[in-house]
C-alpha positions in Angstrom: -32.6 25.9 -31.7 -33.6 28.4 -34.1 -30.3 29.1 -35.5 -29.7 25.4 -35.8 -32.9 25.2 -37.6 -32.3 28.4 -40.0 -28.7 27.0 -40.6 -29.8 23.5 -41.4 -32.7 25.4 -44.2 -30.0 27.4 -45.8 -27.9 24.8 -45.9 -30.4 22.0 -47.5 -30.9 25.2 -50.4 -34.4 25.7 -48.5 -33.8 29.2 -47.7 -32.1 31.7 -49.3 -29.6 34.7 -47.8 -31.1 37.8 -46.4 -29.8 40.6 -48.2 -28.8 44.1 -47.4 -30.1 46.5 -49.4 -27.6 49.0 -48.0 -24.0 46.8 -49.1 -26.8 45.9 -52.2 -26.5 49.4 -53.2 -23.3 49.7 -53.4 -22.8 46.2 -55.1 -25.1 48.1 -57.7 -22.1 50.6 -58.6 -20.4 47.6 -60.7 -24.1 47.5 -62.6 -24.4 51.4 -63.0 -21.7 51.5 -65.9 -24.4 50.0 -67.8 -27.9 50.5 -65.9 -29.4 53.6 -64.4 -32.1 53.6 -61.3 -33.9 56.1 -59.7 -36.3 58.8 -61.3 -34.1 60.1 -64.3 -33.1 56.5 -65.3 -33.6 55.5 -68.8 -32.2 52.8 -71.2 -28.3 53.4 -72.4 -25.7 51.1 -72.5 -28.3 48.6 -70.7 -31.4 49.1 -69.6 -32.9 50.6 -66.5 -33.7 48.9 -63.8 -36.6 51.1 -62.0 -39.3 48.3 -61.2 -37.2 45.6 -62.1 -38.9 43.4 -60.2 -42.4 42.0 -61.2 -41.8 43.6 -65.1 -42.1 41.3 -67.8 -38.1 41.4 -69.7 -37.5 43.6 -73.0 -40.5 45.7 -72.2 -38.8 49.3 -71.7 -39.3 51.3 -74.7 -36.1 53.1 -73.9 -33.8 50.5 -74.8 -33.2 48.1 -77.8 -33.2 44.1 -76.6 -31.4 41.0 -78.3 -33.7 39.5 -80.1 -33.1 36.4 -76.9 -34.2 38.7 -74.7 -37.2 39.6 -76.3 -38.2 35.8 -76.6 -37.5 35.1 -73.3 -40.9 35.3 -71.7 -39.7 35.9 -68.5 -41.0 38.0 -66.3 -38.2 39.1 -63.3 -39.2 37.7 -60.1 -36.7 37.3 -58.1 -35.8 34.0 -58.3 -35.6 34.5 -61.9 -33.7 37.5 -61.2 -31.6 35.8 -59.0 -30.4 33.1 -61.7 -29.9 35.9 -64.0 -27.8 37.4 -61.5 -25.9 34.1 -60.8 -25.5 33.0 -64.6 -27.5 35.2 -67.7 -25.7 33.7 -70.3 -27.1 30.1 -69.2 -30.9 32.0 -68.4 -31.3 33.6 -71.6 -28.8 32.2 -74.3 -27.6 35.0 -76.7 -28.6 38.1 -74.3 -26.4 40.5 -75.1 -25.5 41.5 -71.6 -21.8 41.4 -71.4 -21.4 40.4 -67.8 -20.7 36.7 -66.7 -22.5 36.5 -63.2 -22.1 36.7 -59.7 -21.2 33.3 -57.7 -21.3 34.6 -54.3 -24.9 34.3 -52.7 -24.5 36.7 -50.6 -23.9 39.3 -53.3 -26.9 38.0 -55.4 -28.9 38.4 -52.1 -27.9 41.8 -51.7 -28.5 43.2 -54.7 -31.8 41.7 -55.0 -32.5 43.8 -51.4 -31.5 46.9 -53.2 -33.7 46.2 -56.5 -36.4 45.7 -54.0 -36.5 49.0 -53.5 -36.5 50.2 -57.0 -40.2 51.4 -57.6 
């Protein structure tokens, strides 16, 4: 009855996947071209993503923003993340991030596993 349940949630938008942080951090090797993690990361091609989660956007000193992304006002939780993720182009018209999105839920899911465990 659970699974029923859990299935019927996911399936009415209600919940979303569980990721794997694991297959999340290897998603993360298509990002790396551009973003760095983990304690030498800093700002290149794209910024790095260390504490991604919970920081307000364009707020590294390491990295120059778009001028969108610095009047964006978000701050990246993860369902903000998430949309980013799925579409930035439509989240922050004008970003300069030069990748289109990710339509497979699962993938989004995963990665967001993996930047969970960015500190």
């Amino acid at each position: 009855m659970r699974v029923y349940f859990l299935a019927v949630l996911l399936a009415a938008g209600q919940v979303g996947a569980v990721g794997d942080a694991k297959v999340g951090a290897v998603l993360f090797r298509r990002c790396a071209s551009c973003h760095q993690v983990g304690p030498y990361a800093q700002g290149g091609f794209g910024p790095q993503l260390n504490g991604v989660i919970g920081r307000r956007a364009a707020s590294t000193r390491d990295y120059k923003y778009s001028e969108a992304m610095q009047k964006s006002g978000l701050v990246w939780d993860e369902k903000t993340l998430a949309a980013y993720l799925r579409a930035p182009h439509d989240v922050v018209p004008g970003t300069s991030m030069r990748f289109w999105g990710i339509k497979d839920e699962q993938q989004v899911a995963d990665l967001l596993s993996f930047m969970r465990t960015l500190k």
